[in-house]
DSSP file (Angstrom, degrees, kcal/mol; ACC not computed):
  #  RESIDUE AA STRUCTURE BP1 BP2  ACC     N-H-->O    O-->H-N    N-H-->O    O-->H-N    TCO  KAPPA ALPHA  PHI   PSI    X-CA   Y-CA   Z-CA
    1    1 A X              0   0    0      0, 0.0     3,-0.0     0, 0.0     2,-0.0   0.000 360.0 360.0 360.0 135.5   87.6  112.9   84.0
    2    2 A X        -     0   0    0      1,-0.1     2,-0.3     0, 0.0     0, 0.0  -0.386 360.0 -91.4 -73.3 162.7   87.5  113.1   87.6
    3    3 A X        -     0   0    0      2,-0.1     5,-0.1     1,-0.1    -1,-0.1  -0.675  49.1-113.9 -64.9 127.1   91.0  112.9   89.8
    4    4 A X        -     0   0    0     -2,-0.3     3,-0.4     1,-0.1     4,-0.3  -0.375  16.1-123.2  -4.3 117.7   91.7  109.3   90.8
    5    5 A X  S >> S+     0   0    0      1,-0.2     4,-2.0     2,-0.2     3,-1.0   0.693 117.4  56.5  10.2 -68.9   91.5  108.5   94.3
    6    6 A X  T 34 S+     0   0    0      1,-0.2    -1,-0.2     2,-0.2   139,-0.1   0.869 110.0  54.7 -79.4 -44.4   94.9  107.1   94.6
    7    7 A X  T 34 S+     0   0    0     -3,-0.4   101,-0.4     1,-0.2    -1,-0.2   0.396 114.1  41.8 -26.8 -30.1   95.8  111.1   93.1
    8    8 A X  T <4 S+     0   0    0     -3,-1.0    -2,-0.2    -4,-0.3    -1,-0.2   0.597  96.8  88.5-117.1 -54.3   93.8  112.6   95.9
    9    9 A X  S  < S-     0   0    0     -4,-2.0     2,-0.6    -5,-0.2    -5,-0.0  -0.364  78.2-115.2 -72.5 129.0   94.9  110.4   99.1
   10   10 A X        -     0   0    0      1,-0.0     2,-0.3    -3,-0.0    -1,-0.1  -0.728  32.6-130.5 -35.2  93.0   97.8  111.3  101.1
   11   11 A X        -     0   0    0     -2,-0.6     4,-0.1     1,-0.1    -1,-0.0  -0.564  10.7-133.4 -97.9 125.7  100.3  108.9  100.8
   12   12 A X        -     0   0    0     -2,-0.3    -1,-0.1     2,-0.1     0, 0.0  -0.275  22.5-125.1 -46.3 135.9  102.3  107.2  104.0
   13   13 A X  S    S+     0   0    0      1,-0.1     2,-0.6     2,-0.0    -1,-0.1   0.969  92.7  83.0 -57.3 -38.1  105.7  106.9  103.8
   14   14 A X        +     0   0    0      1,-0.1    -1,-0.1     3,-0.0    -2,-0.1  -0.339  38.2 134.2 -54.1  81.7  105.2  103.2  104.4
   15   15 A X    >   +     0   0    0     -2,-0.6     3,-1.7    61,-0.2    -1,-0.1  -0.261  11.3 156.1-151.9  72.8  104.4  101.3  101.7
   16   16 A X  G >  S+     0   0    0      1,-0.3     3,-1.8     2,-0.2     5,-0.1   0.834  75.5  64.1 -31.6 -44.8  106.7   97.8  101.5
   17   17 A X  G 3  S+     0   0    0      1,-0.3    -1,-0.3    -3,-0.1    -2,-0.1   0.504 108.5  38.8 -88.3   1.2  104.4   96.0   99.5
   18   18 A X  G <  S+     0   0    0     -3,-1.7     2,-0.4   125,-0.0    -1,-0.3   0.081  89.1 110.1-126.0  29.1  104.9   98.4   96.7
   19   19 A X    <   -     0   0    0     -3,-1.8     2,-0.8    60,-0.1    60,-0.2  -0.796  55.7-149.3 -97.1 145.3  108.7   99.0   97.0
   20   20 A X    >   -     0   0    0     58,-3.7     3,-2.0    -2,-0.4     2,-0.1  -0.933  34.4-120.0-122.8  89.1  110.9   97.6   94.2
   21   21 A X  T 3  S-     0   0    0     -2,-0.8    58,-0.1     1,-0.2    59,-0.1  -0.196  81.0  -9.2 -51.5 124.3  113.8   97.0   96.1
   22   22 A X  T >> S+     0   0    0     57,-0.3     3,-2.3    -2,-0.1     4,-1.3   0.531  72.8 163.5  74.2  18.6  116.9   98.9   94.8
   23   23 A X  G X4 S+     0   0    0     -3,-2.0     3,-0.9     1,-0.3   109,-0.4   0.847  79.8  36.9 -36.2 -59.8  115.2  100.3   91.4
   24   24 A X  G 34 S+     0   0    0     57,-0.3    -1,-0.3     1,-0.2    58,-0.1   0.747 106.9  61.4 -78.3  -8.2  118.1  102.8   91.2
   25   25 A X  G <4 S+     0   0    0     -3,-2.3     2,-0.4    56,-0.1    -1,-0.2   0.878 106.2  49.8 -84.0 -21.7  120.8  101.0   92.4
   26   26 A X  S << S+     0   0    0     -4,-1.3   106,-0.5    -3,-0.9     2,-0.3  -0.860  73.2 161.7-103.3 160.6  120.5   98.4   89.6
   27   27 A X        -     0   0    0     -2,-0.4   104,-0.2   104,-0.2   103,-0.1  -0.999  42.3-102.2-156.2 173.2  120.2   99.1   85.8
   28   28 A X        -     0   0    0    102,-3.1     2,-0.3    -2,-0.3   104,-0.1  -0.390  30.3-167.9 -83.1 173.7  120.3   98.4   82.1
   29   29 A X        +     0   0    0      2,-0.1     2,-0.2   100,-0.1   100,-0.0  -0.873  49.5  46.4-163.4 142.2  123.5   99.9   80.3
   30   30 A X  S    S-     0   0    0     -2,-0.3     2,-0.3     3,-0.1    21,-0.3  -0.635  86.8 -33.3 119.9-172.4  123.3   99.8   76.2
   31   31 A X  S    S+     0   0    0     -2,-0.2    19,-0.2     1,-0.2    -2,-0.1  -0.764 110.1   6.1 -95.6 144.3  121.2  100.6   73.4
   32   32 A X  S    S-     0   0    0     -2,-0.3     2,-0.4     1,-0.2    18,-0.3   0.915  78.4-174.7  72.3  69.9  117.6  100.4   73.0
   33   33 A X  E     -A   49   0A   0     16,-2.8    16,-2.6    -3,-0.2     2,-0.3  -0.684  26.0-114.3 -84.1 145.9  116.8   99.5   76.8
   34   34 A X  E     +A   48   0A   0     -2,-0.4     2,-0.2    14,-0.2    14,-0.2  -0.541  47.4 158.4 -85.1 154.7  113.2   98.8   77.8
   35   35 A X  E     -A   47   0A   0     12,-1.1    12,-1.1    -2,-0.3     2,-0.3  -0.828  40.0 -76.2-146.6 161.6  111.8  101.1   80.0
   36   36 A X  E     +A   46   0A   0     -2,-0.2    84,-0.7    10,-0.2     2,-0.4  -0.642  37.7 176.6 -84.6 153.7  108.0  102.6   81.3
   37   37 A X  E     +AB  45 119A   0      8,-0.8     8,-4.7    -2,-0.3     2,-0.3  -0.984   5.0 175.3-153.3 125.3  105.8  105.0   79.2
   38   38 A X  E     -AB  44 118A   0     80,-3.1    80,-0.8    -2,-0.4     6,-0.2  -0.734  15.3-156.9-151.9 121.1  102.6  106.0   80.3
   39   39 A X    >   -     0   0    0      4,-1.6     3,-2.9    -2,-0.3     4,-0.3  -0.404  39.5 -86.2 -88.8 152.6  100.6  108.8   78.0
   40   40 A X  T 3  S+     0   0    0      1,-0.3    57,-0.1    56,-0.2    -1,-0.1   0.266 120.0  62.9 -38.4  -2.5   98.1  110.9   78.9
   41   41 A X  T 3  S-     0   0    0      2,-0.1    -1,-0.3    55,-0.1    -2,-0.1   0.014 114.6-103.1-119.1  28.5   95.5  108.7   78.3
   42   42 A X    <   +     0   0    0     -3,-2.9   107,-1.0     1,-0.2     2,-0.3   0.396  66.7 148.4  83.1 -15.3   96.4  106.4   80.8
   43   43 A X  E     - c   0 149A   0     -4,-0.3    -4,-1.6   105,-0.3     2,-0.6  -0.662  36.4-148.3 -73.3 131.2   97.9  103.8   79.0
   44   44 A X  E     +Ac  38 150A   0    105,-1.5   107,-1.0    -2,-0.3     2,-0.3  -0.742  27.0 170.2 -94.1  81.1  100.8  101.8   80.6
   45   45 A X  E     -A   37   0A   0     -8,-4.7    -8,-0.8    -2,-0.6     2,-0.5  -0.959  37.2-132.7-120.4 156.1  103.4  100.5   77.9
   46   46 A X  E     +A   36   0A   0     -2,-0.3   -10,-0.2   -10,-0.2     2,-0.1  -0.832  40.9 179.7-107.2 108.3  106.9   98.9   78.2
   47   47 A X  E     -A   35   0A   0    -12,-1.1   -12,-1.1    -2,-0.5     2,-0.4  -0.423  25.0-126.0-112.5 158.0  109.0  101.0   75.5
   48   48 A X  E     +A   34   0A   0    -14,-0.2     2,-0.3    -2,-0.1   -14,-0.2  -0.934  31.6 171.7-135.1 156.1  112.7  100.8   74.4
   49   49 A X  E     -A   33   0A   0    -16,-2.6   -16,-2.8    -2,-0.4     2,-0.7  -0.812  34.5-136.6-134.5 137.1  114.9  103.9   74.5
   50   50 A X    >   -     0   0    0     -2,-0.3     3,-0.8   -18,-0.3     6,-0.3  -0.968  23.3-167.3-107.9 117.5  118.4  104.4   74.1
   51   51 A X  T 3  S+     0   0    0     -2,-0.7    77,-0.4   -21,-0.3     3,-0.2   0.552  81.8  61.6 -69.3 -13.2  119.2  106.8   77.0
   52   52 A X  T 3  S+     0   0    0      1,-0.2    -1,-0.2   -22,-0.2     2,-0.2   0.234  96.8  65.4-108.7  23.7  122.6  107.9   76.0
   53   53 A X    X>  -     0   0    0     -3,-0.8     3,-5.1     1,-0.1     4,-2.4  -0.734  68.5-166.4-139.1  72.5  121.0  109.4   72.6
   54   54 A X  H 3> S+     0   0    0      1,-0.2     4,-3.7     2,-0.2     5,-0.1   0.739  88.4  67.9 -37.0 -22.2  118.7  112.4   73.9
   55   55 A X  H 3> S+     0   0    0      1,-0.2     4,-2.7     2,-0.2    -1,-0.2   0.754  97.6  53.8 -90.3  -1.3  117.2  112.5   70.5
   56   56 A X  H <> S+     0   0    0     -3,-5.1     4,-2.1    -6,-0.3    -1,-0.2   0.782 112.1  46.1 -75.9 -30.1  115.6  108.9   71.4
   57   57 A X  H  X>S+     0   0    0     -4,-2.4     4,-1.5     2,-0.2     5,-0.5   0.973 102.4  55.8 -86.9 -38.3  114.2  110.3   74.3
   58   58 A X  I  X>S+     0   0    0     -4,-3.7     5,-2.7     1,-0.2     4,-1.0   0.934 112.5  48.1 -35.1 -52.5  112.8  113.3   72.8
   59   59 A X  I  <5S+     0   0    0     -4,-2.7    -1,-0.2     3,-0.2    -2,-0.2   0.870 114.7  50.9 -58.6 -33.3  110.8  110.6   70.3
   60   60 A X  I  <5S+     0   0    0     -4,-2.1    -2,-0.2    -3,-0.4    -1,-0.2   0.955 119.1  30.1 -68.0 -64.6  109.9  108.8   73.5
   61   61 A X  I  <5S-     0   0    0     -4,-1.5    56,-0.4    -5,-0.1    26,-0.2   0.489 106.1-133.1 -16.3 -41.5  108.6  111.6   75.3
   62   62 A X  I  << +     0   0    0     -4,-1.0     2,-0.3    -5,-0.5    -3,-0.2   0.985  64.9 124.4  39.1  62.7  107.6  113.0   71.7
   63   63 A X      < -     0   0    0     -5,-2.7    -1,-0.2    -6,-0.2     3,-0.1  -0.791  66.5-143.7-108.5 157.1  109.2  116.6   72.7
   64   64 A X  S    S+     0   0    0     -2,-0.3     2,-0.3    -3,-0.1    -6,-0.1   0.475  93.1  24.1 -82.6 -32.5  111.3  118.3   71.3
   65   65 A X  S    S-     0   0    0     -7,-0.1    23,-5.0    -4,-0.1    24,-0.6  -0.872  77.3-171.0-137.3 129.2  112.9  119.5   74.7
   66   66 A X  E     -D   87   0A   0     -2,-0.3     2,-0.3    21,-0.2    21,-0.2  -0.580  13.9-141.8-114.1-173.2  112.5  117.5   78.0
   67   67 A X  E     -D   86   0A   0     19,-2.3    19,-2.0    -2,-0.2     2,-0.1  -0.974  16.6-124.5-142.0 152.0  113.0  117.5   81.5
   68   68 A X  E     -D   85   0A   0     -2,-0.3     2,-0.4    17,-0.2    17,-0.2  -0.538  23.3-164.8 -76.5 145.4  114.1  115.0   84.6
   69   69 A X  E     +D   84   0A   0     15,-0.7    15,-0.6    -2,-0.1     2,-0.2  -0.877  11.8 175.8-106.5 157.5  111.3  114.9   87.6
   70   70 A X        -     0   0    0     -2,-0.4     2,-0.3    13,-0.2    13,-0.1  -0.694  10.7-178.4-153.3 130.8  113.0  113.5   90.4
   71   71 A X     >  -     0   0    0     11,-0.3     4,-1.0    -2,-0.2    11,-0.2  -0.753  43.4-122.0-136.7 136.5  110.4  113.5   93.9
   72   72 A X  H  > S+     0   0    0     -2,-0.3     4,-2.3     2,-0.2     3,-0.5   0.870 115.0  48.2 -41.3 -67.6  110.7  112.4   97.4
   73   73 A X  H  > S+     0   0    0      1,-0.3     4,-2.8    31,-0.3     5,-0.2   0.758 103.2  51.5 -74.9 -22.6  107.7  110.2   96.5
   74   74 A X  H  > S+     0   0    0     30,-0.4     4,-1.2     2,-0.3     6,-0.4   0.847 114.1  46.8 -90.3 -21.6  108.7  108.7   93.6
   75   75 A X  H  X>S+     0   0    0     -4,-1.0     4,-4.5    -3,-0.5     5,-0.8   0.981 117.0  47.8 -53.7 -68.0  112.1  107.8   95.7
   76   76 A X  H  <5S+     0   0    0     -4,-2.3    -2,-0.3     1,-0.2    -3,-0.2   0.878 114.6  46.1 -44.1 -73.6  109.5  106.6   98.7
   77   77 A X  H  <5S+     0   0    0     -4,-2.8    -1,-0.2     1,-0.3    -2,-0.2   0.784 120.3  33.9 -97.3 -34.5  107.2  104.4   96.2
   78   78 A X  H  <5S-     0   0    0     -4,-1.2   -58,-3.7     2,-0.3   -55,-0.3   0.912 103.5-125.8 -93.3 -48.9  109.9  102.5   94.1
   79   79 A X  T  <5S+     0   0    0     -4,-4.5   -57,-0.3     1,-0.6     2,-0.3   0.376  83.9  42.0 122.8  -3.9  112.3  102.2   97.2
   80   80 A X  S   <S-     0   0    0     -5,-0.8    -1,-0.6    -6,-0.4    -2,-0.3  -0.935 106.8 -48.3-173.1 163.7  115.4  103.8   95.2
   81   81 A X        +     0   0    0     -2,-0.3   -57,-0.3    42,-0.1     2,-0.2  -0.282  61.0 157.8 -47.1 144.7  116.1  106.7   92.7
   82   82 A X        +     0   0    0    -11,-0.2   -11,-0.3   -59,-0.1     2,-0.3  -0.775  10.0 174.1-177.5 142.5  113.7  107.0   89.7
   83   83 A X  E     - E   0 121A   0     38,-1.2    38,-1.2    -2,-0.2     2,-0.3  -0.765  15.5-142.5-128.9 174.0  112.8  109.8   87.5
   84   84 A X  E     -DE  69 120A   0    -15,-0.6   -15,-0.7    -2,-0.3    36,-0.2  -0.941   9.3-136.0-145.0 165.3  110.9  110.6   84.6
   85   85 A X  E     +DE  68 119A   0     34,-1.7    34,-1.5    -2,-0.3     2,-0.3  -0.509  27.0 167.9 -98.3 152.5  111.2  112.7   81.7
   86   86 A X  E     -D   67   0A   0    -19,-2.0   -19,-2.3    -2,-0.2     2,-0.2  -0.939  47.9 -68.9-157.0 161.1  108.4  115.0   80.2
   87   87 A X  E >   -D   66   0A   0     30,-0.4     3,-0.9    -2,-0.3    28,-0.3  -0.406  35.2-149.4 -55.5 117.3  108.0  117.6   77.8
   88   88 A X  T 3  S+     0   0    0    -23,-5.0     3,-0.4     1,-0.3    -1,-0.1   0.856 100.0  36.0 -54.2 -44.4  109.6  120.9   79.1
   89   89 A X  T 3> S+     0   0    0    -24,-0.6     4,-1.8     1,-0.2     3,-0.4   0.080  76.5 117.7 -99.0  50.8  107.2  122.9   77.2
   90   90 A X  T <4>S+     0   0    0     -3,-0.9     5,-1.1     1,-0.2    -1,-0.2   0.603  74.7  58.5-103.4  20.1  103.8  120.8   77.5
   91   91 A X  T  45S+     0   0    0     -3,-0.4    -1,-0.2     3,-0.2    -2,-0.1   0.003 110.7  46.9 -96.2  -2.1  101.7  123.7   79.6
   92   92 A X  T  45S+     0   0    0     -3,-0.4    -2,-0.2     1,-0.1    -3,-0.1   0.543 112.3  42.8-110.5 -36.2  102.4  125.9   76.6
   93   93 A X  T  <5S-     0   0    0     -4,-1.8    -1,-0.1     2,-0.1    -3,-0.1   0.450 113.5-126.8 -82.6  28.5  101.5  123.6   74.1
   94   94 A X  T   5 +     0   0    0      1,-0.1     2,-0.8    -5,-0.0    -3,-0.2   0.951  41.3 177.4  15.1  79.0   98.5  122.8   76.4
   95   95 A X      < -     0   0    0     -5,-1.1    -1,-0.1    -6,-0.1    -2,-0.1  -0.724  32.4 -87.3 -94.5 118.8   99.0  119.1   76.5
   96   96 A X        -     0   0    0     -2,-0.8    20,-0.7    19,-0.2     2,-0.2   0.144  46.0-103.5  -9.4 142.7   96.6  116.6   78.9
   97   97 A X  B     -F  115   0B   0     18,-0.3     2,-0.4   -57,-0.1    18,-0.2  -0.586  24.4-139.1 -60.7 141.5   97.3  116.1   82.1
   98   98 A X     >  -     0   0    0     16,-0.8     4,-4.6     1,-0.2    16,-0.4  -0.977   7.2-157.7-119.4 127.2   98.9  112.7   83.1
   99   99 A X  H  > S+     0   0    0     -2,-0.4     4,-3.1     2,-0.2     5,-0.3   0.986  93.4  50.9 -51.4 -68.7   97.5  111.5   86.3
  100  100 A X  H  > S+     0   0    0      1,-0.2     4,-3.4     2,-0.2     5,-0.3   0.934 112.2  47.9 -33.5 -87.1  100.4  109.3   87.2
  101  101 A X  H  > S+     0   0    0      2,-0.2     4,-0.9     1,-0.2    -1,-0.2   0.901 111.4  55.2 -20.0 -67.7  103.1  112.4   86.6
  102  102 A X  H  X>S+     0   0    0     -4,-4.6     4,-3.2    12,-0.3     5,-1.6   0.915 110.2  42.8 -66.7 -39.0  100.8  114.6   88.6
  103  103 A X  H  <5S+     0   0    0     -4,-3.1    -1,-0.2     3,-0.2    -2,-0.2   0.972 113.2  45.6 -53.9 -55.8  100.9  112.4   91.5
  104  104 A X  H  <5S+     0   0    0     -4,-3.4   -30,-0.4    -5,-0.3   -31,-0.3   0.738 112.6  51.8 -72.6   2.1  104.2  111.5   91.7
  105  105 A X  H  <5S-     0   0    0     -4,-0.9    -2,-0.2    -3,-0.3    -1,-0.2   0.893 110.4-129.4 -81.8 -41.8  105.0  115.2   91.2
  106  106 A X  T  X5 +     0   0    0     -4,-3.2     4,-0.6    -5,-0.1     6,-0.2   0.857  47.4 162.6  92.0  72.7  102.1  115.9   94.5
  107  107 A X  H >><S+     0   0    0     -5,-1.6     4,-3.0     2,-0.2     3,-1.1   0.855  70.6  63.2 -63.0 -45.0  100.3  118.6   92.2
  108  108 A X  H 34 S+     0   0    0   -101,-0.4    -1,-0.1     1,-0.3    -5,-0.1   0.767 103.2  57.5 -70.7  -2.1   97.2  118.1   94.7
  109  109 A X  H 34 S-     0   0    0      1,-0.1    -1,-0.3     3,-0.1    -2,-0.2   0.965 134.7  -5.3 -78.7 -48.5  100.0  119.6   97.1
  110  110 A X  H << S-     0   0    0     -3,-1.1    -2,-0.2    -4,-0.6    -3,-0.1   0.094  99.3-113.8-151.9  17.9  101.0  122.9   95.4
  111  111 A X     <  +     0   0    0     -4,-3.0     2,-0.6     1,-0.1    -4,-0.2   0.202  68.5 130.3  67.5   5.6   98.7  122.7   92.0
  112  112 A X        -     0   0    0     -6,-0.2    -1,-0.1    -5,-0.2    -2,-0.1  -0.841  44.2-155.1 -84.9 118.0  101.2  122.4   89.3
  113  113 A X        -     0   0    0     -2,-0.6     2,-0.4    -6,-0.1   -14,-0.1   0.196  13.6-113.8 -88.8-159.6  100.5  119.8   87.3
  114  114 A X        -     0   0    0    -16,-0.4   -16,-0.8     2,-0.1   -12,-0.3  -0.861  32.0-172.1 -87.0 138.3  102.2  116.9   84.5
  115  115 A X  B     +F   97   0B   0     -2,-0.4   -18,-0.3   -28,-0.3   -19,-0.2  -0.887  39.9  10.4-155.2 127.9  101.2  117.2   81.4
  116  116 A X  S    S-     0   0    0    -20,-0.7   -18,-0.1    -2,-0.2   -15,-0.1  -0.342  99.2 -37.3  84.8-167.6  102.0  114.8   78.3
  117  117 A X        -     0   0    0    -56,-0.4   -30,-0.4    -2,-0.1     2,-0.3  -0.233  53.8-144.4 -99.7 173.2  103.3  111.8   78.5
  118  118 A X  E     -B   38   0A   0    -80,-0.8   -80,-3.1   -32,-0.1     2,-0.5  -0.934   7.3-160.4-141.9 148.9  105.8  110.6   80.6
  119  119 A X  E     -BE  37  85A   0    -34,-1.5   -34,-1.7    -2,-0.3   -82,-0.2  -0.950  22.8-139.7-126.7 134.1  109.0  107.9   80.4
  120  120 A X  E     + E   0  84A   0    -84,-0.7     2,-0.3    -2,-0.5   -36,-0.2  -0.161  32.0 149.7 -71.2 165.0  110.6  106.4   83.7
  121  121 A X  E     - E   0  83A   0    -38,-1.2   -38,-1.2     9,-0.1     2,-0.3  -0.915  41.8 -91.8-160.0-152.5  114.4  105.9   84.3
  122  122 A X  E     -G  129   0C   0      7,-2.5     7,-2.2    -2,-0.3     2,-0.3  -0.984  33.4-123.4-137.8 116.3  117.3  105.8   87.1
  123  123 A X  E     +G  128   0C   0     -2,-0.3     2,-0.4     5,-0.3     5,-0.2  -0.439  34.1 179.9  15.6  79.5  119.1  108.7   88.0
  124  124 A X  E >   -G  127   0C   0      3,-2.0     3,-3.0    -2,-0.3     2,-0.8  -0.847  55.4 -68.1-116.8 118.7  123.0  107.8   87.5
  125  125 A X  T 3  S-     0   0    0     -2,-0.4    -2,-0.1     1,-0.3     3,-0.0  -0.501 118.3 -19.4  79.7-105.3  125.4  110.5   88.2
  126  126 A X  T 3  S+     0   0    0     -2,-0.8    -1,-0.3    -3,-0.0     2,-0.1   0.324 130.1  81.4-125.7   4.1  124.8  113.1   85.5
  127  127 A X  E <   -G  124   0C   0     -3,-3.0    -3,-2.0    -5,-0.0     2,-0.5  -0.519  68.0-121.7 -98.5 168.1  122.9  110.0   83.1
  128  128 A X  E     -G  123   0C   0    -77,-0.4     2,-0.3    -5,-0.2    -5,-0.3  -0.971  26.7-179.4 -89.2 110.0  119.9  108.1   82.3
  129  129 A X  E     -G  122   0C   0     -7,-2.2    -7,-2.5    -2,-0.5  -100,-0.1  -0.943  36.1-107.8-125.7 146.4  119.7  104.4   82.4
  130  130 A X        -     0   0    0     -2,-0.3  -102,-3.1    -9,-0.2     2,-0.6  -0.106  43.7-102.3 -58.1 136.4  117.1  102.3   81.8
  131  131 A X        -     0   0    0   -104,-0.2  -104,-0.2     1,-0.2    -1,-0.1  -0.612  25.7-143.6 -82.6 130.7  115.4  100.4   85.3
  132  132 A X  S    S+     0   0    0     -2,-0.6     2,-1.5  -106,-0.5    -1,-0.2   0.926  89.4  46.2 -54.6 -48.5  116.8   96.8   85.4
  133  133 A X  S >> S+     0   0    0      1,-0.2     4,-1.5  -110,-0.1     3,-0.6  -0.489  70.4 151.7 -79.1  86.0  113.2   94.9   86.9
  134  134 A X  H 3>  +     0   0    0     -2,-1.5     4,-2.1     1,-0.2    -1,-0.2   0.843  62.7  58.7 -82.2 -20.9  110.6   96.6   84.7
  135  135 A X  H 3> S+     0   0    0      2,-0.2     4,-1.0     3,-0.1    -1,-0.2   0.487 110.0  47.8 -89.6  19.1  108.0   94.2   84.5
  136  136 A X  H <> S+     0   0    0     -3,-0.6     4,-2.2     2,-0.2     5,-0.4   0.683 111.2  47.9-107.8 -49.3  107.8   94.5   88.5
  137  137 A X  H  X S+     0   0    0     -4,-1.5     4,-1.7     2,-0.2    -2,-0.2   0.933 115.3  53.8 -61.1 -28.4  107.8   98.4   88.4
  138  138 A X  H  X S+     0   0    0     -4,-2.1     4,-1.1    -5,-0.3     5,-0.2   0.964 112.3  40.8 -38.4 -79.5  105.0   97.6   85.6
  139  139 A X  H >X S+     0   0    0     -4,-1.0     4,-3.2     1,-0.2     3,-0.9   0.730 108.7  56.8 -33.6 -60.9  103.2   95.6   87.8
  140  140 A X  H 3X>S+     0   0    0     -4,-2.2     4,-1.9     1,-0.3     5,-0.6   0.966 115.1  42.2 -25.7 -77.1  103.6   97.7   90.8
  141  141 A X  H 3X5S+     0   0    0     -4,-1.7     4,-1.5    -5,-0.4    -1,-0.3   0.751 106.1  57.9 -61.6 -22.4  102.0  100.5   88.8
  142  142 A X  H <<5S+     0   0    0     -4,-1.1    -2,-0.3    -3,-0.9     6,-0.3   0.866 112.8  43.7 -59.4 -63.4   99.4   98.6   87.2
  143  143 A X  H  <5S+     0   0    0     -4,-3.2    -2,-0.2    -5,-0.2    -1,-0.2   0.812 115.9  42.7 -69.9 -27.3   98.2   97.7   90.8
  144  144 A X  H  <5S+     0   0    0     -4,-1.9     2,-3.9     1,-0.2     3,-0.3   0.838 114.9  49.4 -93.0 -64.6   98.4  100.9   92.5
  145  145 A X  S ><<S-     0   0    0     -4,-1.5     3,-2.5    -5,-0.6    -1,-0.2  -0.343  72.7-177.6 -82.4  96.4   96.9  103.0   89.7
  146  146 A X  T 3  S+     0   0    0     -2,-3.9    -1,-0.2     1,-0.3    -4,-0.1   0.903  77.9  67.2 -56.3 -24.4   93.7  100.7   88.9
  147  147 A X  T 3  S+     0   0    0     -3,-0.3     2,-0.4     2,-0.1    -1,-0.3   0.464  79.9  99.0 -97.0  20.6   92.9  103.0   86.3
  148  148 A X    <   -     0   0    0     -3,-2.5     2,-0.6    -6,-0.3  -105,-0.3  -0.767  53.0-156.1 -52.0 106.6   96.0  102.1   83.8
  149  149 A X  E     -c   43   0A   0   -107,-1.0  -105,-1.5    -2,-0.4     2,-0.3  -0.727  15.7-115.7-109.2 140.5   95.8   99.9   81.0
  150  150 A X  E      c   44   0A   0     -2,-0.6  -105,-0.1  -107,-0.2  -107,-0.1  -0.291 360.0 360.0 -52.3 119.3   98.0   98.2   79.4
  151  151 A X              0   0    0   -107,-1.0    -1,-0.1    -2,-0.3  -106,-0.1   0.420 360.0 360.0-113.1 360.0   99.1   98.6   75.9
C-alpha cells in the first residue's frame, strides 16, 4: 500500500477546524471507558478499556508490553494532551505498520515507524484516562484520514 497523502504532507501548525478543544483537559474516570482503536488495517473503532488495569490495555493493544507515544503533533491536532499506547515490542515481532501511528509519530521525519495497532488516551499526571468527547475525536479522524473505516 502506498503512504497516504495526509502521511506525506507537512502539517501547519494551524489547524482549528480539526482541534477538539481541550481533549486532555477533560476526561472519563471509571471502569471500562470508551476510547479510539485503530489497527493496522486501518480500521477506526470506538473500544472500552479500563485504564487503571494495565492488563486491559495490554488486551486492547493485544501486547503483552506497551508503551505511551506522546507528540508535539498529536498535542497540535487534537488541541490538548493525547497519547496512544502500542506494542513495545511490535518491530521485533514484525507487526504492520499503522499509518495513523506513523504520522502522528512524523516517521516521514526521521523513519521510525508505528507498528500494530494503536489505542488513544489523555495523559493525566503519571495515568491514563479515557478522552471525554470521543465521537468528535472519531469524527475528526475519520475526516482527516479518508482512508479509515469504521468498524
Amino acid at each position: 500500500m502506498e503512504m497516504p497523502e495526509i502521511c506525506r504532507r507537512k502539517q501547519s501548525k494551524k489547524q482549528p477546524e480539526e482541534r477538539i478543544l481541550a481533549a486532555g483537559m477533560d476526561c472519563q474516570k471509571g471502569r471500562n471507558m470508551k476510547t479510539i482503536k485503530i489497527t493496522t488495517d486501518n480500521k477506526l473503532s470506538v473500544i472500552d478499556v479500563d485504564f487503571d488495569d494495565y492488563r486491559d490495555i495490554q488486551k486492547a493493544v493485544g501486547c503483552e508490553h506497551f508503551e505511551t507515544v506522546k507528540t508535539q503533533r498529536l498535542f497540535d491536532f487534537f488541541g490538548g494532551p493525547v497519547l496512544f499506547c502500542v506494542d513495545e515490542e511490535g518491530l521485533l515481532k514484525d507487526l504492520a505498520l499503522n499509518w495513523v501511528g506513523s504520522f502522528f509519530y512524523g516517521t516521514e521525519s526521521h523513519g521510525h515507524p508505528i507498528v500494530g495497532d494503536i489505542v488513544f488516551g489523555i495523559p493525566i499526571y503519571d495515568t491514563i484516562e479515557a478522552p471525554k468527547d470521543v465521537e468528535s475525536m472519531k469524527q475528526s479522524l475519520l475526516r482527516i484520514f479518508e482512508f479509515l473505516k469504521e468498524e
